[in-house]
C-alpha positions in Angstrom: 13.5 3.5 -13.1 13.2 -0.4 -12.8 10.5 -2.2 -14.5 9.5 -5.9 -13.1 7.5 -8.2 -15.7 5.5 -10.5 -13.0 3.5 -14.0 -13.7 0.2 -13.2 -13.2 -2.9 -15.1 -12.7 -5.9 -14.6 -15.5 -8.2 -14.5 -13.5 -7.1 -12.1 -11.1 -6.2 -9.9 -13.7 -9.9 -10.3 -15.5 -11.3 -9.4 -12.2 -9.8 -6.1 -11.6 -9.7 -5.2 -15.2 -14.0 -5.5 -15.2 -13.4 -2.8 -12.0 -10.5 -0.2 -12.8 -9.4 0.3 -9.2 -7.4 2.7 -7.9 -4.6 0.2 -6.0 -4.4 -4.1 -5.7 -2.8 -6.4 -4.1 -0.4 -8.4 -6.2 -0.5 -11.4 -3.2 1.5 -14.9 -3.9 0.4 -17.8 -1.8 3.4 -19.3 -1.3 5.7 -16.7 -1.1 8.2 -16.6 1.8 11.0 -14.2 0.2 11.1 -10.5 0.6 10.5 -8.6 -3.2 13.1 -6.2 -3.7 13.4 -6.2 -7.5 11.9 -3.0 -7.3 11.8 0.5 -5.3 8.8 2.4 -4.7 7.8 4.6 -7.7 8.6 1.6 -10.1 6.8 0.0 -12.3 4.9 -3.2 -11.4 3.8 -4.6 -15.2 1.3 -8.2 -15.1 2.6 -10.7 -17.8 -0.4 -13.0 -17.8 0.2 -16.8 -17.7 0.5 -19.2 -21.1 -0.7 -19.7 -23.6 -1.0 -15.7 -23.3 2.6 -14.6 -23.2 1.5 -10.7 -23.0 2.1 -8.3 -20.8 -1.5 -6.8 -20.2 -1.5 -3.8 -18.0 0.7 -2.7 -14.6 0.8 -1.0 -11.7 3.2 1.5 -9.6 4.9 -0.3 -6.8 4.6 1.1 -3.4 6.0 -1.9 -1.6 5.9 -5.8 -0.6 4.8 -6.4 3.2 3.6 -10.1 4.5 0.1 -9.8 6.0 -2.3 -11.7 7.3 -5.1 -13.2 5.4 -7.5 -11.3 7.5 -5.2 -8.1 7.0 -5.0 -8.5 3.4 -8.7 -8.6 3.2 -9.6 -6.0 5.2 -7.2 -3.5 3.9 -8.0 -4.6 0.2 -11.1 -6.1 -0.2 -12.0 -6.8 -3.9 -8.9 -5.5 -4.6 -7.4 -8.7 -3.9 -8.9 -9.7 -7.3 -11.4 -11.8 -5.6 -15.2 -11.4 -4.5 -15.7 -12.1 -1.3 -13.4 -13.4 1.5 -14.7 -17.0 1.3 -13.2 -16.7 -2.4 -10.0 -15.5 -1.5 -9.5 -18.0 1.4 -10.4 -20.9 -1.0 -8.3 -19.9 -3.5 -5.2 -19.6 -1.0 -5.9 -23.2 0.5 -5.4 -24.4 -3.4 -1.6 -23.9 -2.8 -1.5 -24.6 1.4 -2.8 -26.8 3.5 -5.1 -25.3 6.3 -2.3 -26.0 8.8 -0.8 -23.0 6.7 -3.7 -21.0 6.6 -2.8 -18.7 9.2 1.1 -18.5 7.5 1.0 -14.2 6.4 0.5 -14.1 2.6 3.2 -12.1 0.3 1.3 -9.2 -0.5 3.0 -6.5 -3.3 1.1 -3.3 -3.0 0.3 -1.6 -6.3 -1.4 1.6 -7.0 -2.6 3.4 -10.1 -2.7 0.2 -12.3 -4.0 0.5 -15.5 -5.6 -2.8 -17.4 -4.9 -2.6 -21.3 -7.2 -4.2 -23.9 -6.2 -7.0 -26.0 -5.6 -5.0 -29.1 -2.6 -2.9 -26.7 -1.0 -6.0 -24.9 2.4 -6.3 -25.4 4.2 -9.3 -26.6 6.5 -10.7 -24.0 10.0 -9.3 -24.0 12.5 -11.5 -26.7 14.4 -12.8 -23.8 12.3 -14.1 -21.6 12.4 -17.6 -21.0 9.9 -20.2 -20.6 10.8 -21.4 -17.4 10.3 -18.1 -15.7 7.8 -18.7 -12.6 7.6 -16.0 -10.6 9.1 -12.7 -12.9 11.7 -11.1 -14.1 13.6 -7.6 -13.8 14.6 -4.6 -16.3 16.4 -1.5 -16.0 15.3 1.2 -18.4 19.6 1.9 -18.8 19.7 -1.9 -20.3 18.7 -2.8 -24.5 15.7 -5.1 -23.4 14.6 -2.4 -20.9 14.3 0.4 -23.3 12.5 -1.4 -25.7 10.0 -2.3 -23.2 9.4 0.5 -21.7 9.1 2.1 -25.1 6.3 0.0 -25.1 4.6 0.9 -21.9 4.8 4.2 -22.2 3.7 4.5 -25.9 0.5 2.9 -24.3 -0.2 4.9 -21.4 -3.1 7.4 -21.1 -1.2 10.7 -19.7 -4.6 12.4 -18.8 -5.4 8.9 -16.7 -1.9 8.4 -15.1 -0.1 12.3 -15.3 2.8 11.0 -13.2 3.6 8.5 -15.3 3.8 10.7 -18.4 5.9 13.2 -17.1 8.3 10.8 -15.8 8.4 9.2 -19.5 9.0 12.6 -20.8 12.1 13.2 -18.5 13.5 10.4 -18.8 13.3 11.0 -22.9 14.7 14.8 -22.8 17.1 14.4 -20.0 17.9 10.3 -19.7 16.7 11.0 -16.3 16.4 8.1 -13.6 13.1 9.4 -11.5 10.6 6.5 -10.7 7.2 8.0 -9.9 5.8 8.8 -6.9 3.1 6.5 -6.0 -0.6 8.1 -5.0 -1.7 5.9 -1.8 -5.0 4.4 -1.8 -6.9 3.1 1.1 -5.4 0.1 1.5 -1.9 0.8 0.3 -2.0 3.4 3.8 -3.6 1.1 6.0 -0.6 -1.2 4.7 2.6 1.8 5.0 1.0 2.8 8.1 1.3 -0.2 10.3 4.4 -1.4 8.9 6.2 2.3 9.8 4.7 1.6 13.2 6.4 -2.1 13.3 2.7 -3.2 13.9 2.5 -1.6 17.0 0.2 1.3 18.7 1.7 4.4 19.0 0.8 5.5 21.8 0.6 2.1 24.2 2.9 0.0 22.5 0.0 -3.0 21.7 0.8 -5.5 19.4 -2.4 -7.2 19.0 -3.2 -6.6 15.0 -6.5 -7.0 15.2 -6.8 -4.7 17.2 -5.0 -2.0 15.8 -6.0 0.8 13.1 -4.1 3.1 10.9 -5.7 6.1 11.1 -5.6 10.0 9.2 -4.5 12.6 11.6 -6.3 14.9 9.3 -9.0 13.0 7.7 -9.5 12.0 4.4 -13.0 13.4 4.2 -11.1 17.0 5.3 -8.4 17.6 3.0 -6.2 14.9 4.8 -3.8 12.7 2.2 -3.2 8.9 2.2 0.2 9.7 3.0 2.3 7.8 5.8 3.4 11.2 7.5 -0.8 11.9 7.9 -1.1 8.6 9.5 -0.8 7.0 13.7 -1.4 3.3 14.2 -3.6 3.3 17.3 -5.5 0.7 19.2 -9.1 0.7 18.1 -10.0 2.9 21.1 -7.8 5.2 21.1 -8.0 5.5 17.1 -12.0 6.6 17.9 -10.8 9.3 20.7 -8.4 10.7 18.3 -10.8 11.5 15.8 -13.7 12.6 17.8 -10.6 14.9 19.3 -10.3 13.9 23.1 -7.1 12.8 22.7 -4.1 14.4 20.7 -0.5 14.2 19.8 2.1 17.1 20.5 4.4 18.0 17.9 7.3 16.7 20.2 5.3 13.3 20.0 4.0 13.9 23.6 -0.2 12.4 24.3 -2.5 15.2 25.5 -6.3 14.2 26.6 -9.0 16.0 27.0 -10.5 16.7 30.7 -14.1 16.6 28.6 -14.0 12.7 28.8 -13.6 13.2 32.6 -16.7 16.1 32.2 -18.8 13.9 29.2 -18.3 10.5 30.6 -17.5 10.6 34.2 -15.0 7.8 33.6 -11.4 8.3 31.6 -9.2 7.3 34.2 -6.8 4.4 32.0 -6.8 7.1 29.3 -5.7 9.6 31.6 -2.7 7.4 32.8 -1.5 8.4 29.2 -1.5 11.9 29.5 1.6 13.8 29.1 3.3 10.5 28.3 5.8 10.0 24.8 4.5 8.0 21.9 5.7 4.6 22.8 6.1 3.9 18.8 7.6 6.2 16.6 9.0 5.4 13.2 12.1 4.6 12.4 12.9 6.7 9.2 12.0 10.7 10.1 10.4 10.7 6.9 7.6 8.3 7.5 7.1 10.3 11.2 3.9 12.6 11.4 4.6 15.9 9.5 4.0 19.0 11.7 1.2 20.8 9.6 -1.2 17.7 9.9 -0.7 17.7 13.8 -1.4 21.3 13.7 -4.3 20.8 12.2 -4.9 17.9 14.7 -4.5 20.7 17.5 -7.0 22.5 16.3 -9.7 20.0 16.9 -8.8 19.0 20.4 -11.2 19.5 23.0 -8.6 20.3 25.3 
C-alpha cells in the first residue's frame, strides 16, 4: 500500500467534514498533470494548509480523471466541498481566467473519507518540507511510511471503515501489500463509467458529454452495485429505454429492442436501425466490461 499526504484547502475540508459523505472530489484548478502517486485502493490522506501543518482526515483513491466543470458538478455536487455551482465556478475563476473556464478541472476521486477531529490530527510527517505545494508520497515498506501509517490506522474506526481495518491487520500479521478495495459512490461510477467507455455511448458511438449518462444495468434501487462491470454509458435516450427495458444488451455485446415501442408508440424506427447491431463502445480492459450475471438480470426485464 502507498499513502499520498496532499495540500488541502481549509475550507474544503471544513465543508465536507460538517457533512460526512460517502466519496469527494479532491479537484485542483490548475492542474494539467496526470496523478499517478497512487493506485486505486490507496490511501488519499488531506494535510491541511499552514499554519495547520496536520494531516486531518483521508480518503481511499479510486482514481484521477479530468472533467468538465459541468461534469464535476453533476457527478459530485456538494461533494466538491462547495454549496452550490455558482460557488464552485467562482472559486475555480480565483486561479483561471474565464478564457480557461471551460479548460477540464483535475478531479481525484476519493471514496470512504473519514474527517478526524482536532484532538486526532496528526502532526505532519518529520520530513516534509515547507516548500511542498501540491503533496507528497509514502510507501508503507519505507521508515517515514510506517510511522505514518501507524498513525492512520491507530486512528481509524474499524466498524466505520471495515476494509480499511482488515487491511491494517494483514499488513501487521503477514507484512502484506493489499491496498483496499474502494466502495463506489454515486459519483465515483458516474466518473469510472464514462471514462471505461472513452466518453463515448456504447451502443451509437456519440461523443457529445452532455449528452451522455452512465447508467446501472441492474439498478441501484434493485440490488444493482456502483460497480464499473454493472454500468453502460448510453446516450440520454437510449439510457431511458434501457431501464424502462425496450432495449437490451446480449451477453455477446449484441443490441436487442423491443417490438413494444413499434406496438406502444407507433414510432421506433431509428432505434430499430440498432437492432441486432454490436456495441459500438466496449471497454478496453475485460475487467471493466459488463459482468454476465447483471446482463442476465437485464434479460429478464426486457420486453422483448
Amino acid at each position: 500500500m502507498k499513502l499520498f499526504v496532499g495540500v488541502t484547502n481549509n475550507d474544503w475540508f471544513r465543508f465536507l467534514s460538517e457533512r460526512k459523505p460517502d466519496e469527494v472530489n479532491f479537484w485542483r484548478p490548475r492542474s494539467q498533470t496526470d496523478f499517478k502517486a497512487l493506485q486505486p485502493g490507496d490511501l488519499f490522506l488531506f494535510k491541511l494548509h499552514s499554519p495547520l501543518d496536520f494531516i486531518a482526515g483521508g480518503g481511499v483513491f479510486v482514481r484521477h480523471s479530468f472533467l468538465p466543470l459541468p461534469l464535476a458538478w453533476q457527478a459530485f455536487g456538494e461533494k466538491n466541498g462547495m454549496p452550490d455551482f455558482e460557488t464552485f465556478e467562482r472559486r475555480i475563476l480565483e486561479h483561471r481566467d474565464q478564457a480557461e473556464l471551460t479548460r477540464q478541472l483535475g478531479c481525484t476521486i476519493l471514496v470512504q473519507p473519514f474527517f478526524w477531529t482536532r484532538d486526532l490530527w496528526i502532526p505532519i510527517p518529520s520530513d516534509w518540507k515547507k516548500n511542498i505545494v501540491t503533496g507528497k508520497g509514502y510507501s508503507v515498506g519505507s521508515p517515514a511510511g510506517i510511522a505514518l501509517w501507524t498513525e492512520v490506522r491507530s486512528r481509524l474506526d474499524g466498524n466505520a471503515l471495515p476494509e480499511i481495518a482488515a487491511v491494517a491487520e494483514e499488513h501487521e500479521r503477514y507484512g502484506a501489500t493489499a491496498t483496499i478495495r474502494p466502495r463506489l459512490g454515486q459519483g465515483a461510477f458516474r466518473v469510472e463509467v464514462t471514462d471505461a467507455y472513452s466518453r463515448r455511448c456504447a451502443i451509437t458511438g456519440e461523443k457529445t458529454l452532455p449528452a451522455l449518462e452512465a447508467g446501472h444495468i441492474r439498478p441501484y434501487a434493485k440490488s444493482g452495485p456502483h460497480e464499473i462491470r454493472n454500468g453502460l454509458l448510453l446516450r440520454s435516450d437510449l439510457h431511458n429505454l434501457f431501464d424502462l427495458g425496450y432495449l437490451t444488451v446480449t451477453l455477446d455485446y449484441r443490441v436487442e429492442v423491443s417490438r413494444r415501442i413499434r406496438e406502444e408508440f407507433e414510432n421506433g424506427r431509428h432505434y430499430y436501425a440498432l437492432h441486432g447491431q454490436s456495441l459500438a463502445v466496449i471497454p478496453r480492459h475485460e475487467k471493466s466490461r459488463p459482468a454476465p450475471e447483471f446482463l442476465e438480470w437485464h434479460h429478464g426485464i426486457f420486453k422483448g
